[in-house]
PDB file of the backbone (N, CA, C, O) and the ligand in Angstrom, with CONECT records:
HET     ZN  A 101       1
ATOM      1  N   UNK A   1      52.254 -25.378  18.292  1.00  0.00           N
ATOM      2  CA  UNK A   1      51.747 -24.808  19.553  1.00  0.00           C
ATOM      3  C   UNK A   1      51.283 -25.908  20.503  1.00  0.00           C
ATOM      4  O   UNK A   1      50.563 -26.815  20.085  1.00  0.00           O
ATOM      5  N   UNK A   2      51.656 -25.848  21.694  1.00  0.00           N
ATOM      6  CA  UNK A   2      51.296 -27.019  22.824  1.00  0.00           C
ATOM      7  C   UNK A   2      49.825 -26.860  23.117  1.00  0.00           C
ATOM      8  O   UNK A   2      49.233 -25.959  22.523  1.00  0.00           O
ATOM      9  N   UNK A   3      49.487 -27.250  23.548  1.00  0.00           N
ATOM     10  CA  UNK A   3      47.827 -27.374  24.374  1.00  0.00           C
ATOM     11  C   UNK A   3      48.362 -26.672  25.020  1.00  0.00           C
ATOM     12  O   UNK A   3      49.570 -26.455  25.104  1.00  0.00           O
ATOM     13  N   UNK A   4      46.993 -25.964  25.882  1.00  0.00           N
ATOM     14  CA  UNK A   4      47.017 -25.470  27.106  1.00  0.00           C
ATOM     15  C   UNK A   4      47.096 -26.222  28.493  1.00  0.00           C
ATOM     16  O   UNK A   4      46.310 -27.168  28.436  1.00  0.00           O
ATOM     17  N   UNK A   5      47.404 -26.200  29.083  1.00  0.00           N
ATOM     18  CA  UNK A   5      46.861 -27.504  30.317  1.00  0.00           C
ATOM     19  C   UNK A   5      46.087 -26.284  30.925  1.00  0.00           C
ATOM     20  O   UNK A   5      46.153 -25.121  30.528  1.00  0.00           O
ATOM     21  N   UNK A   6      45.121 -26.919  32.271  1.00  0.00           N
ATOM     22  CA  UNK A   6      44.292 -26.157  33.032  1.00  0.00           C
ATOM     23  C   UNK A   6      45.268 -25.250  34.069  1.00  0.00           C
ATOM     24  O   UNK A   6      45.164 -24.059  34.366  1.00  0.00           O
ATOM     25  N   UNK A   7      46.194 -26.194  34.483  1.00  0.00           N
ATOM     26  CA  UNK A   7      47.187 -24.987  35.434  1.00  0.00           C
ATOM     27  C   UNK A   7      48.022 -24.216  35.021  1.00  0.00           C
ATOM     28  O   UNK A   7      48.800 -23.589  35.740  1.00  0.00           O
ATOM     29  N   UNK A   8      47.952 -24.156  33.570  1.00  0.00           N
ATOM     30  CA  UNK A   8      48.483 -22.682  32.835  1.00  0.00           C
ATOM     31  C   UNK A   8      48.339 -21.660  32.984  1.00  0.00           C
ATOM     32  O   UNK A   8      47.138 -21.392  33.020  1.00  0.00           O
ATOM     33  N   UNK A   9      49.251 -20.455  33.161  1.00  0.00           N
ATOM     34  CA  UNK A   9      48.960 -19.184  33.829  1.00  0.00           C
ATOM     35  C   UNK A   9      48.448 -18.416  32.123  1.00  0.00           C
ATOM     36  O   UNK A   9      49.146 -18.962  31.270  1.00  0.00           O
ATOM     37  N   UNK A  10      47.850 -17.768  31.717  1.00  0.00           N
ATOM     38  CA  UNK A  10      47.619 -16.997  30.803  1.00  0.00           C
ATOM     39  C   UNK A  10      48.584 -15.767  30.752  1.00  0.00           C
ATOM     40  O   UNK A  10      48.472 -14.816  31.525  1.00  0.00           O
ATOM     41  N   UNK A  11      49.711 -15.876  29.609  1.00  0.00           N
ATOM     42  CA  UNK A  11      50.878 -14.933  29.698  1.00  0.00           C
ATOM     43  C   UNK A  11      50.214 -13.965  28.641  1.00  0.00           C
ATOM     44  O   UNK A  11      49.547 -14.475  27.740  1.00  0.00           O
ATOM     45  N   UNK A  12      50.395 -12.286  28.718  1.00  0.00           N
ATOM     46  CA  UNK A  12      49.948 -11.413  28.099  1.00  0.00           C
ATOM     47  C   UNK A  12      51.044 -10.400  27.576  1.00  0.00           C
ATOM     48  O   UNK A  12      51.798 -10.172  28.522  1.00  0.00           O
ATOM     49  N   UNK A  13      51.433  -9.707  26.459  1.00  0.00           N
ATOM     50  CA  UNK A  13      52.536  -8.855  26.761  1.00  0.00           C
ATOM     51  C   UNK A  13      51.700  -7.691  26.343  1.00  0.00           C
ATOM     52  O   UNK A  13      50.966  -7.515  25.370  1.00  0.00           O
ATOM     53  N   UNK A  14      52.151  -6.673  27.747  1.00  0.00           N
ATOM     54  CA  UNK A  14      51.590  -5.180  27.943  1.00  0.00           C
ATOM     55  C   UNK A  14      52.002  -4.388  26.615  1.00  0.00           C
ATOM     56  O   UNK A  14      53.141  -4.564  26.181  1.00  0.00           O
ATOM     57  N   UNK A  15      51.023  -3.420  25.869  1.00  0.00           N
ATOM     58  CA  UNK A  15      51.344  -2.693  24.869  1.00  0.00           C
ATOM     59  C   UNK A  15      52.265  -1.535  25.127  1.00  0.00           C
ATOM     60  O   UNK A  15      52.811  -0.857  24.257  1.00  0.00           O
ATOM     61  N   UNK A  16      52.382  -1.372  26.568  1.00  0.00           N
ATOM     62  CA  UNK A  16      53.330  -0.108  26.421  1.00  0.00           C
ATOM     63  C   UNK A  16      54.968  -0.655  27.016  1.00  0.00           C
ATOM     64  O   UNK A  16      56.042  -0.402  26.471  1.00  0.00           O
ATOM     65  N   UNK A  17      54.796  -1.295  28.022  1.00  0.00           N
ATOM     66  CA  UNK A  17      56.509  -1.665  28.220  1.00  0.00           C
ATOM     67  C   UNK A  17      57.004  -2.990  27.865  1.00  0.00           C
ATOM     68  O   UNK A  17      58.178  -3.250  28.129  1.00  0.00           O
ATOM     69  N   UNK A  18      56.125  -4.024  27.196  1.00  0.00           N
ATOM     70  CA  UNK A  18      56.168  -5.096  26.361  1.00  0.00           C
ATOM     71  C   UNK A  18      56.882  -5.769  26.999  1.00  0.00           C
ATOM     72  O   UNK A  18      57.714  -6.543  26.526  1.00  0.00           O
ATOM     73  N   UNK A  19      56.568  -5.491  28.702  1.00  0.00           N
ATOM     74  CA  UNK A  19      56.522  -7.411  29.559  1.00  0.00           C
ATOM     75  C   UNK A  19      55.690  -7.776  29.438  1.00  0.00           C
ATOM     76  O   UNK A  19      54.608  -7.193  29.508  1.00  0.00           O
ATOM     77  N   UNK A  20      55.957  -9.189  29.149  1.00  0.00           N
ATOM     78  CA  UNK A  20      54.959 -10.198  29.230  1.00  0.00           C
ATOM     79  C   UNK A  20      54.483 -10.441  30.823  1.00  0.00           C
ATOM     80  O   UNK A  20      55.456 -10.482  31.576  1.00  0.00           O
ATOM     81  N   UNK A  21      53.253 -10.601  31.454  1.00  0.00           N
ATOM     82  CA  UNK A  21      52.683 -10.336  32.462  1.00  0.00           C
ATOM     83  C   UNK A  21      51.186 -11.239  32.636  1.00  0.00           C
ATOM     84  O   UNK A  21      50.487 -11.465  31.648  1.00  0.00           O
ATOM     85  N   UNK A  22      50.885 -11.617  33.736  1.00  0.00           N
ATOM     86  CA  UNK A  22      49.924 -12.597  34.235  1.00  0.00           C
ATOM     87  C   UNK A  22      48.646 -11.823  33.302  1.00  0.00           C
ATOM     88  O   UNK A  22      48.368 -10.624  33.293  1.00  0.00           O
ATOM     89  N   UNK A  23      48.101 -12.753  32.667  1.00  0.00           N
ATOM     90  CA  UNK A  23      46.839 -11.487  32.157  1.00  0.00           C
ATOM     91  C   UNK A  23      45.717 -11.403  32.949  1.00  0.00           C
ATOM     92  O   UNK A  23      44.869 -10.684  32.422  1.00  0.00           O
ATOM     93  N   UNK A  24      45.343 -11.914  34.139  1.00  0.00           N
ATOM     94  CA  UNK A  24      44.419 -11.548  35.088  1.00  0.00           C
ATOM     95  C   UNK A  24      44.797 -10.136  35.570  1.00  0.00           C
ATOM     96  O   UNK A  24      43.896  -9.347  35.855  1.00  0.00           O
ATOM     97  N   UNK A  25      46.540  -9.665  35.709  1.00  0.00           N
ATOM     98  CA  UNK A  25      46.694  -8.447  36.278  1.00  0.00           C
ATOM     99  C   UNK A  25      46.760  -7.629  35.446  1.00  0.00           C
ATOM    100  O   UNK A  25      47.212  -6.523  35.744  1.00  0.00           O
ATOM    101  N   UNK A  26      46.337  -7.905  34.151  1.00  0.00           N
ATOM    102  CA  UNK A  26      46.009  -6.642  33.043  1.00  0.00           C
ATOM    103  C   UNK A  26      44.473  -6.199  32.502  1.00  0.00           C
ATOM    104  O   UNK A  26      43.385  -6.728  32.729  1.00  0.00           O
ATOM    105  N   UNK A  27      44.878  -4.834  31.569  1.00  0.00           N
ATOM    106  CA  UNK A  27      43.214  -4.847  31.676  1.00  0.00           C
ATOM    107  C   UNK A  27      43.344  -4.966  29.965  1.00  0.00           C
ATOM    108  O   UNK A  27      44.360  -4.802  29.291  1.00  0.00           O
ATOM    109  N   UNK A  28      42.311  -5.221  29.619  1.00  0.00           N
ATOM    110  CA  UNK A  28      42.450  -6.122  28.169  1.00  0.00           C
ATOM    111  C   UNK A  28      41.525  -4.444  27.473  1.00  0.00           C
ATOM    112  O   UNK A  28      40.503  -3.999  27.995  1.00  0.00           O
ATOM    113  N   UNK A  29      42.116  -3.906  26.443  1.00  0.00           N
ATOM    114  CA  UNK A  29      41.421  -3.216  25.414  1.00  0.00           C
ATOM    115  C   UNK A  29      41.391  -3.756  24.282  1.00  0.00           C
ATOM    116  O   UNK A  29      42.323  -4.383  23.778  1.00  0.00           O
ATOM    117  N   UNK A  30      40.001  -3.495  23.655  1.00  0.00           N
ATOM    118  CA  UNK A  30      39.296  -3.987  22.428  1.00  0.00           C
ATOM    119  C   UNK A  30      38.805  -3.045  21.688  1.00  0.00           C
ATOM    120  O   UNK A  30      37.869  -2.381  22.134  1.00  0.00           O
ATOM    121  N   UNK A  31      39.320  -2.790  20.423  1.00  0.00           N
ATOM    122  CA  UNK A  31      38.879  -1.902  19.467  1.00  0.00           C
ATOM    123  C   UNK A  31      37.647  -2.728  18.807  1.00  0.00           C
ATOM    124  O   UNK A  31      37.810  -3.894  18.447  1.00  0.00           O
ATOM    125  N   UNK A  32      36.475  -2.095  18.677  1.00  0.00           N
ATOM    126  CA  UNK A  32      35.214  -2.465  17.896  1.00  0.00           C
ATOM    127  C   UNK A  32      35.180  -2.231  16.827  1.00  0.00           C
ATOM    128  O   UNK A  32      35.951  -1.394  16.357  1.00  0.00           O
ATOM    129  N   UNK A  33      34.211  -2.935  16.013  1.00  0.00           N
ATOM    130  CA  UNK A  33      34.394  -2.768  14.422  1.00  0.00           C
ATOM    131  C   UNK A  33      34.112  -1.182  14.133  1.00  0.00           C
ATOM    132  O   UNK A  33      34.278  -0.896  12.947  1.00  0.00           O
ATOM    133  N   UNK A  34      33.739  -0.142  14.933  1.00  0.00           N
ATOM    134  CA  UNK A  34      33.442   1.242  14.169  1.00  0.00           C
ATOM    135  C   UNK A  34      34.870   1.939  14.772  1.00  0.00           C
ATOM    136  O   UNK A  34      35.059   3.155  14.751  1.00  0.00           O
ATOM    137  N   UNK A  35      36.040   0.752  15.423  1.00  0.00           N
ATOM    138  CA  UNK A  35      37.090   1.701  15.511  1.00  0.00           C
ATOM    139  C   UNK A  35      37.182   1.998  16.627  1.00  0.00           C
ATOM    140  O   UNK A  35      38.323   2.184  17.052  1.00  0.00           O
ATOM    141  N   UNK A  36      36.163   2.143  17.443  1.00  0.00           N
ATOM    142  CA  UNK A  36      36.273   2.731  19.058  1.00  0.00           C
ATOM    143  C   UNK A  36      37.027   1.548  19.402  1.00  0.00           C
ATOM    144  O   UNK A  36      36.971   0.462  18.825  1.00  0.00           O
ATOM    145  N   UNK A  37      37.877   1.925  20.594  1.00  0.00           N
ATOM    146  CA  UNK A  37      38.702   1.606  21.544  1.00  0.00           C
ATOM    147  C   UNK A  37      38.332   1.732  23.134  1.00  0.00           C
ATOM    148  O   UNK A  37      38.527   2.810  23.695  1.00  0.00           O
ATOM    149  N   UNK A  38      37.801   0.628  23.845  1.00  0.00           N
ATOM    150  CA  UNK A  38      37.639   0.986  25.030  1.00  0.00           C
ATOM    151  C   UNK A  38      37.836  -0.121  25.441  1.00  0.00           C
ATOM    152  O   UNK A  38      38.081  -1.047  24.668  1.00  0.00           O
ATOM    153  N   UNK A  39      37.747  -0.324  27.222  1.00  0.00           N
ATOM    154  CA  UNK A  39      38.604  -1.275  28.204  1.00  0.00           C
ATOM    155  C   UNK A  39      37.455  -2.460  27.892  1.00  0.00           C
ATOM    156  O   UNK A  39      36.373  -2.267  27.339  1.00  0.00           O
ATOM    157  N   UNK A  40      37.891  -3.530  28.313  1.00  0.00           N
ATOM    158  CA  UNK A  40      36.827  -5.363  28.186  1.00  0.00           C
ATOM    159  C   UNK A  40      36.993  -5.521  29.462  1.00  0.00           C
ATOM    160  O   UNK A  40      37.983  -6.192  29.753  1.00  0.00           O
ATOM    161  N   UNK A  41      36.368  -5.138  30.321  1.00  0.00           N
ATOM    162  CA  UNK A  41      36.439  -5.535  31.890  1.00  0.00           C
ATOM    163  C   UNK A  41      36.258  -7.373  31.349  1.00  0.00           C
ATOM    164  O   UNK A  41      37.001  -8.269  31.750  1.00  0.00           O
ATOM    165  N   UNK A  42      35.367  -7.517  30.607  1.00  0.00           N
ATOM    166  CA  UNK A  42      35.238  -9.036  30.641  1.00  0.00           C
ATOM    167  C   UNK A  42      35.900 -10.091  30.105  1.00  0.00           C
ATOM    168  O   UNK A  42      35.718 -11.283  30.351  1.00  0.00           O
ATOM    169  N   UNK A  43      37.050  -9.357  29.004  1.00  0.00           N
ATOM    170  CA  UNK A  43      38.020  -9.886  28.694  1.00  0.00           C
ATOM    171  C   UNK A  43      37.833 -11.062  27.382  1.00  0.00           C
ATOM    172  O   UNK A  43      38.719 -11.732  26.853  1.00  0.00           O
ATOM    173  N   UNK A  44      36.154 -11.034  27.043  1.00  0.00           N
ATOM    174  CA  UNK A  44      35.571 -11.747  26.041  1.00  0.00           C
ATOM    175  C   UNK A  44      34.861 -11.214  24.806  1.00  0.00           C
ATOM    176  O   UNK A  44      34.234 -11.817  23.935  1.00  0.00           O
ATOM    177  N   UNK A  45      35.288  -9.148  25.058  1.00  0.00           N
ATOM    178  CA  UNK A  45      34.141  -8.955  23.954  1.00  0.00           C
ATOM    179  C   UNK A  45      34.888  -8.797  22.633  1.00  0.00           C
ATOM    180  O   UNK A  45      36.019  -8.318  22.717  1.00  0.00           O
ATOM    181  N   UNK A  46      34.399  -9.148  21.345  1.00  0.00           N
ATOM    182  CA  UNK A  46      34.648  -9.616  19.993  1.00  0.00           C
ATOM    183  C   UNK A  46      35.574  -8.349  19.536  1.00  0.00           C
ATOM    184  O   UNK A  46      35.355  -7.210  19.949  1.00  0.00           O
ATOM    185  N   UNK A  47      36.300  -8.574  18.918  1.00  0.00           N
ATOM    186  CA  UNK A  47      37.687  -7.633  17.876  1.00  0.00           C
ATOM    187  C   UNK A  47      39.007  -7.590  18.167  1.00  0.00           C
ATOM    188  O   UNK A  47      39.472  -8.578  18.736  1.00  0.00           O
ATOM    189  N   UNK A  48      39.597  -6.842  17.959  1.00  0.00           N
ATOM    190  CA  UNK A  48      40.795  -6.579  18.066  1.00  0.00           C
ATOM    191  C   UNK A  48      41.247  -6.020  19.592  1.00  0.00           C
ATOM    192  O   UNK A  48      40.947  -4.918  20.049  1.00  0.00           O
ATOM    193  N   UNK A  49      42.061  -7.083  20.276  1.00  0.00           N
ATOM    194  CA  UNK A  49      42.347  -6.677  21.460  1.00  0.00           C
ATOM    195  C   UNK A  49      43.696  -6.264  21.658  1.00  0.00           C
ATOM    196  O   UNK A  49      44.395  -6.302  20.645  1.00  0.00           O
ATOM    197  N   UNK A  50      44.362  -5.787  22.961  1.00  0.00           N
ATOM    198  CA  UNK A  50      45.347  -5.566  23.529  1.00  0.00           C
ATOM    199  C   UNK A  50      45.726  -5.747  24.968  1.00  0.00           C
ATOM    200  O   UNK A  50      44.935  -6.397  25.651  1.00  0.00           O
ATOM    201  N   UNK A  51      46.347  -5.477  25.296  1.00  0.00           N
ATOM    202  CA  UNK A  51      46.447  -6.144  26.874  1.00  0.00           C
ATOM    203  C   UNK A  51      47.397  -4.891  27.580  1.00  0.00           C
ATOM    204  O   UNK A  51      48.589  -4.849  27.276  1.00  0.00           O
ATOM    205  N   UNK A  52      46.824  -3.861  28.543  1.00  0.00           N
ATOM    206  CA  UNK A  52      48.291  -2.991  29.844  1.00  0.00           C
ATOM    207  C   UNK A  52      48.004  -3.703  30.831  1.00  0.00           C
ATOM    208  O   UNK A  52      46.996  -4.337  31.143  1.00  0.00           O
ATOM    209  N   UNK A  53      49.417  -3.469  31.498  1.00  0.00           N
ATOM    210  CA  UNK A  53      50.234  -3.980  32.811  1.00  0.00           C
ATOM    211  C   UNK A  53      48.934  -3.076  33.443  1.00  0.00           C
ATOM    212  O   UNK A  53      47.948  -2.640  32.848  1.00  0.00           O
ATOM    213  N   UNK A  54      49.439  -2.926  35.349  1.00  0.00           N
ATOM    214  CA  UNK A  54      48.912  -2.008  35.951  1.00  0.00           C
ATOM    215  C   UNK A  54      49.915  -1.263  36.724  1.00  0.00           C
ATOM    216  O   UNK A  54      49.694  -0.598  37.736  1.00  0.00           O
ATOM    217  N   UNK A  55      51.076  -1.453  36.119  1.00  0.00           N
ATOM    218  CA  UNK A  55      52.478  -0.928  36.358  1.00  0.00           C
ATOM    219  C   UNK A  55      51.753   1.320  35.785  1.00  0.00           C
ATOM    220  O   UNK A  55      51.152   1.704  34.782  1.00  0.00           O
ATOM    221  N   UNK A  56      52.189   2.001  36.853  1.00  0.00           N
ATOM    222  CA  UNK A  56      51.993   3.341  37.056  1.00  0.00           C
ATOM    223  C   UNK A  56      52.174   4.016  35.300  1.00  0.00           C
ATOM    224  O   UNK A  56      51.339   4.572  34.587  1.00  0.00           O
ATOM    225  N   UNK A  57      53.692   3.657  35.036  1.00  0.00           N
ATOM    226  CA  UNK A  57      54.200   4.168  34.458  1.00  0.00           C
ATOM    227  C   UNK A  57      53.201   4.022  32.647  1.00  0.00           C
ATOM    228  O   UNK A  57      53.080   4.859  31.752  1.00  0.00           O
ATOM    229  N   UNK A  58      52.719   2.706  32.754  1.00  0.00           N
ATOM    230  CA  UNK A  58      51.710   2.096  31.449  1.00  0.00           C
ATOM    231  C   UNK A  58      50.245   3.078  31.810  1.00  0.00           C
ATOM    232  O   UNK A  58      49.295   3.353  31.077  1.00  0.00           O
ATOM    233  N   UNK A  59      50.490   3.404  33.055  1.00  0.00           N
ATOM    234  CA  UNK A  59      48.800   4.227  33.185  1.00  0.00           C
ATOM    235  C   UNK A  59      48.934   5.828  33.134  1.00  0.00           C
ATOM    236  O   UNK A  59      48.184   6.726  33.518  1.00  0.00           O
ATOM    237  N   UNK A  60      50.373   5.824  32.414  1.00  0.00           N
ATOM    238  CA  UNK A  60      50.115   7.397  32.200  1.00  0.00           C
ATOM    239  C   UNK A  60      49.768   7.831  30.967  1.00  0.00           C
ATOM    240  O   UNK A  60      50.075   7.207  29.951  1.00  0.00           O
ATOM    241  N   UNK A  61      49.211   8.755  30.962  1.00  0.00           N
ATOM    242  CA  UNK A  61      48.019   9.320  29.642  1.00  0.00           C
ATOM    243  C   UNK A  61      49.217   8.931  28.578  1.00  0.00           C
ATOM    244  O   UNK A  61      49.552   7.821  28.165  1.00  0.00           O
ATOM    245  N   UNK A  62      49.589   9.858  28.368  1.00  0.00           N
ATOM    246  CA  UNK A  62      50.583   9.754  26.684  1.00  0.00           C
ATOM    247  C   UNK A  62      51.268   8.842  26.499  1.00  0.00           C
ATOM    248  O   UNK A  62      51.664   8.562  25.368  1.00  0.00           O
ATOM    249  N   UNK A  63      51.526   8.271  27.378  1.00  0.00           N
ATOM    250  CA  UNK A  63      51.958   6.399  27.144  1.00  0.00           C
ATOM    251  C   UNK A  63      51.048   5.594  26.888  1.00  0.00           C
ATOM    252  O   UNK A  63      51.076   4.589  26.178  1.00  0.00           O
ATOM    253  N   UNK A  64      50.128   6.096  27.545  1.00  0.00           N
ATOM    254  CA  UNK A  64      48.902   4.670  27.399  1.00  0.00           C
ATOM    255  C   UNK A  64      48.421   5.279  25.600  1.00  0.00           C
ATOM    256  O   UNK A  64      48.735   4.703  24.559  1.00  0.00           O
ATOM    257  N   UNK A  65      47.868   6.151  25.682  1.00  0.00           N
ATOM    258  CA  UNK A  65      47.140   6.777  23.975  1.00  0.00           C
ATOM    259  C   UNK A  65      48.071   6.396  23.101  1.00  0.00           C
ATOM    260  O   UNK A  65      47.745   5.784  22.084  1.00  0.00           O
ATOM    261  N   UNK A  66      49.627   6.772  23.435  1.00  0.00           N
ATOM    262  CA  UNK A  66      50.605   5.858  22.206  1.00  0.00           C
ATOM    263  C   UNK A  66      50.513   5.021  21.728  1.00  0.00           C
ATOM    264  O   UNK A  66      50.346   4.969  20.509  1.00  0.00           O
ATOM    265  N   UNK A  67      50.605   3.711  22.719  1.00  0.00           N
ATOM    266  CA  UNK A  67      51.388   2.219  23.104  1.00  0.00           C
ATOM    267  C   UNK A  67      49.880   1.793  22.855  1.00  0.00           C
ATOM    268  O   UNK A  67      49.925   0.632  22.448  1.00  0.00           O
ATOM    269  N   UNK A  68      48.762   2.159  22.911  1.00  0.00           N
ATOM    270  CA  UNK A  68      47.594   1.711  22.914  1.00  0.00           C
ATOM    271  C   UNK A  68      47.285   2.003  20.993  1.00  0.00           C
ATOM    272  O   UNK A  68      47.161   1.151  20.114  1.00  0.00           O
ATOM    273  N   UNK A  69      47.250   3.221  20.905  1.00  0.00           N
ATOM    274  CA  UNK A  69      47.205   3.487  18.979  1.00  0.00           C
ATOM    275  C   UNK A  69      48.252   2.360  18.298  1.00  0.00           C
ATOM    276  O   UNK A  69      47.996   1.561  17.397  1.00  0.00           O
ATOM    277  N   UNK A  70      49.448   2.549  18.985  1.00  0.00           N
ATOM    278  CA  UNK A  70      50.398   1.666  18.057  1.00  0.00           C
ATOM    279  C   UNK A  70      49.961   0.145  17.816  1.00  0.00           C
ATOM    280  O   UNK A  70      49.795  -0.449  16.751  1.00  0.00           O
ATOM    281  N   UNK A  71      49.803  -0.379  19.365  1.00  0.00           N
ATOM    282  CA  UNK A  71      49.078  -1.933  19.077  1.00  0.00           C
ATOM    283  C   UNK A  71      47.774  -2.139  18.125  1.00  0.00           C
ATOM    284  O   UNK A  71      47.610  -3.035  17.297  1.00  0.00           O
ATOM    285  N   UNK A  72      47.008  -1.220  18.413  1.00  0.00           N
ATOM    286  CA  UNK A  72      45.230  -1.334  17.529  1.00  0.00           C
ATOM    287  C   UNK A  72      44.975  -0.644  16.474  1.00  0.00           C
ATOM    288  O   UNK A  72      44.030  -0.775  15.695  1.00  0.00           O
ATOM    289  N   UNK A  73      46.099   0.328  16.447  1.00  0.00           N
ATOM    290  CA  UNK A  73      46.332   1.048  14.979  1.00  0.00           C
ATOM    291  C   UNK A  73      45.020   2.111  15.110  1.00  0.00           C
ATOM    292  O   UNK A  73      44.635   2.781  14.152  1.00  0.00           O
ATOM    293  N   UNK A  74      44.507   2.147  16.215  1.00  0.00           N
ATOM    294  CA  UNK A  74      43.436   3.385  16.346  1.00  0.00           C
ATOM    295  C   UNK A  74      43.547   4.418  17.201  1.00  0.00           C
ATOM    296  O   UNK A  74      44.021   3.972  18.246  1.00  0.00           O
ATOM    297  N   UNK A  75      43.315   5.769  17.296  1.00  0.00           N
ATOM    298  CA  UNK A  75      43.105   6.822  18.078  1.00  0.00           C
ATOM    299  C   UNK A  75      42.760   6.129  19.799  1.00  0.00           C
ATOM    300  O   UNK A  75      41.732   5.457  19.874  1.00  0.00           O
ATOM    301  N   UNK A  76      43.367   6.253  20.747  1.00  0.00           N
ATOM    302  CA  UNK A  76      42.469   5.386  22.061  1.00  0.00           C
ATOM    303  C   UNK A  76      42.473   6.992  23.309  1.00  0.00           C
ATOM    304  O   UNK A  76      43.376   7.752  23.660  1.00  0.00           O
ATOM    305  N   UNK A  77      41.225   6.926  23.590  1.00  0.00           N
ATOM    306  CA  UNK A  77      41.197   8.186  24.770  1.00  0.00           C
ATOM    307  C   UNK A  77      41.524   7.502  25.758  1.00  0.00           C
ATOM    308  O   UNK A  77      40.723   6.617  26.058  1.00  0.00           O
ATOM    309  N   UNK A  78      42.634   7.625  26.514  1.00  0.00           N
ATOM    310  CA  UNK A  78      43.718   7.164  27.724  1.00  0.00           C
ATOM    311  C   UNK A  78      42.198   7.750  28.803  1.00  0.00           C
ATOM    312  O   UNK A  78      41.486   6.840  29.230  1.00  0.00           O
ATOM    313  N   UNK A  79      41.798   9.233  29.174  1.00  0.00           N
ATOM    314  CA  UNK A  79      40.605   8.789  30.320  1.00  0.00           C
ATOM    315  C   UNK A  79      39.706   7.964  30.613  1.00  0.00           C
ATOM    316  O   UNK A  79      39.032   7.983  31.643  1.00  0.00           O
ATOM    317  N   UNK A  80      39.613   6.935  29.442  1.00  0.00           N
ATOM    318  CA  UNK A  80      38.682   6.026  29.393  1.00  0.00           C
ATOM    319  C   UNK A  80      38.947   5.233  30.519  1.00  0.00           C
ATOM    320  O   UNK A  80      38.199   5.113  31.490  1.00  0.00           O
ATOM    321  N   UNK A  81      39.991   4.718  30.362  1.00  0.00           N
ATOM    322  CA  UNK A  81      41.125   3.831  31.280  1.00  0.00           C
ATOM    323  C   UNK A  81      40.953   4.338  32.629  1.00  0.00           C
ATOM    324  O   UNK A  81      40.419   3.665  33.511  1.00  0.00           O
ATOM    325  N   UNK A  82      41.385   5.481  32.800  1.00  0.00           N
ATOM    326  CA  UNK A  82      41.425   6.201  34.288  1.00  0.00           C
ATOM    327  C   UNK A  82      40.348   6.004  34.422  1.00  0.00           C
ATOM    328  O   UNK A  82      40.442   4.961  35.069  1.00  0.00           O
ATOM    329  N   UNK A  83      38.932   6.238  34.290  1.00  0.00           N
ATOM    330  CA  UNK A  83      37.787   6.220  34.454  1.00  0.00           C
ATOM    331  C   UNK A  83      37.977   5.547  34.977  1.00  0.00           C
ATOM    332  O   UNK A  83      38.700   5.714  35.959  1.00  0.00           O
ATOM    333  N   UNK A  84      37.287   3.975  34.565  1.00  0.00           N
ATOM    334  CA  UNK A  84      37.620   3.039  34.839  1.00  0.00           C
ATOM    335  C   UNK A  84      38.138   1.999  35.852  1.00  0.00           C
ATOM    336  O   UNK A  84      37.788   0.955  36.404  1.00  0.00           O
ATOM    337  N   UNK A  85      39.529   3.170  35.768  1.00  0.00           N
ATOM    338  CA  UNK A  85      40.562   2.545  37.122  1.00  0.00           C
ATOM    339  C   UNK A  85      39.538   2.878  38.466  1.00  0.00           C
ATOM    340  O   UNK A  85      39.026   2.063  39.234  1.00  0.00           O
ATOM    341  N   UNK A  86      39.404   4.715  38.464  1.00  0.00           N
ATOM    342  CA  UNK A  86      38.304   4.906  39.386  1.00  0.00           C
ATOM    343  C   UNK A  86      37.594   3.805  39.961  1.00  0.00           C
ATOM    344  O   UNK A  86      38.038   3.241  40.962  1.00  0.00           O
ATOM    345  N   UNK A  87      36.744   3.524  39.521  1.00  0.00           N
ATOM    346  CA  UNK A  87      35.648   2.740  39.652  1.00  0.00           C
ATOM    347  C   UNK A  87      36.153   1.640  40.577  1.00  0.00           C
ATOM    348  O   UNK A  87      35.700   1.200  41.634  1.00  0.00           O
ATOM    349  N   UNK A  88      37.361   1.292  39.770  1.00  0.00           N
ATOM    350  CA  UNK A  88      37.414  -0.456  40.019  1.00  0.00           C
ATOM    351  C   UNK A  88      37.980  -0.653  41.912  1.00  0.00           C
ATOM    352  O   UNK A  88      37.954  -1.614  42.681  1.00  0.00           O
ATOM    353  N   UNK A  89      38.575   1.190  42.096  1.00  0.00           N
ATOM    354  CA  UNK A  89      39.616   0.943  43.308  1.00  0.00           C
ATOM    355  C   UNK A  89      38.831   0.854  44.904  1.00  0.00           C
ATOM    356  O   UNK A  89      39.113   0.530  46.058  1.00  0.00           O
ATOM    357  N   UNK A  90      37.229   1.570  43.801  1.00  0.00           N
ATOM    358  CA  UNK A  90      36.351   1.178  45.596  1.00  0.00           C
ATOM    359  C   UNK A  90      35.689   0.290  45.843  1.00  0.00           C
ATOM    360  O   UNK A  90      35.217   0.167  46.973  1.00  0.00           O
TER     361      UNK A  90
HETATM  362 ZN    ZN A 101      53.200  -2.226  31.066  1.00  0.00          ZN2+
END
């Protein structure tokens, strides 16, 4: 594995359409040790993570709860996400 250099873009591949994608334009989910699954706005908190695009089609419910269980191997409530999105768009 190479070093990183500092002007390295951080490449991520989305759990549901598995492009690889800038990971600043994704939102990073982290399953916690009791199993819950919810979004890391901060992109630093401890366990098992995953990474969606913000491509429409990755933010639809039964894609996202799939593509999201399949990567973390846990149950994930897709409104969490929407929530979320809410928030972030005002
Ligand atoms: Zn995607």
């Amino acid at each position: 594995m190479p070093k990183r250099r500092p002007d390295h873009i951080p490449m991520r591949t989305c759990a549901i359409c598995r492009q690889v994608r800038a990971k600043r334009s994704m939102t990073r989910l982290v399953r916690s040790a009791d199993g819950t699954i919810a979004p890391d706005p901060t992109g630093k908190a401890p366990g098992r993570g995953t990474y969606v695009c913000d491509d429409p089609a990755c933010r639809e419910p039964h894609a996202l709860a799939a593509g999201v269980q399949r990567a973390l191997g846990a149950p994930f409530e897709a409104a969490l996400l929407a929530t979320e999105e809410k928030h972030a768009a005002t």
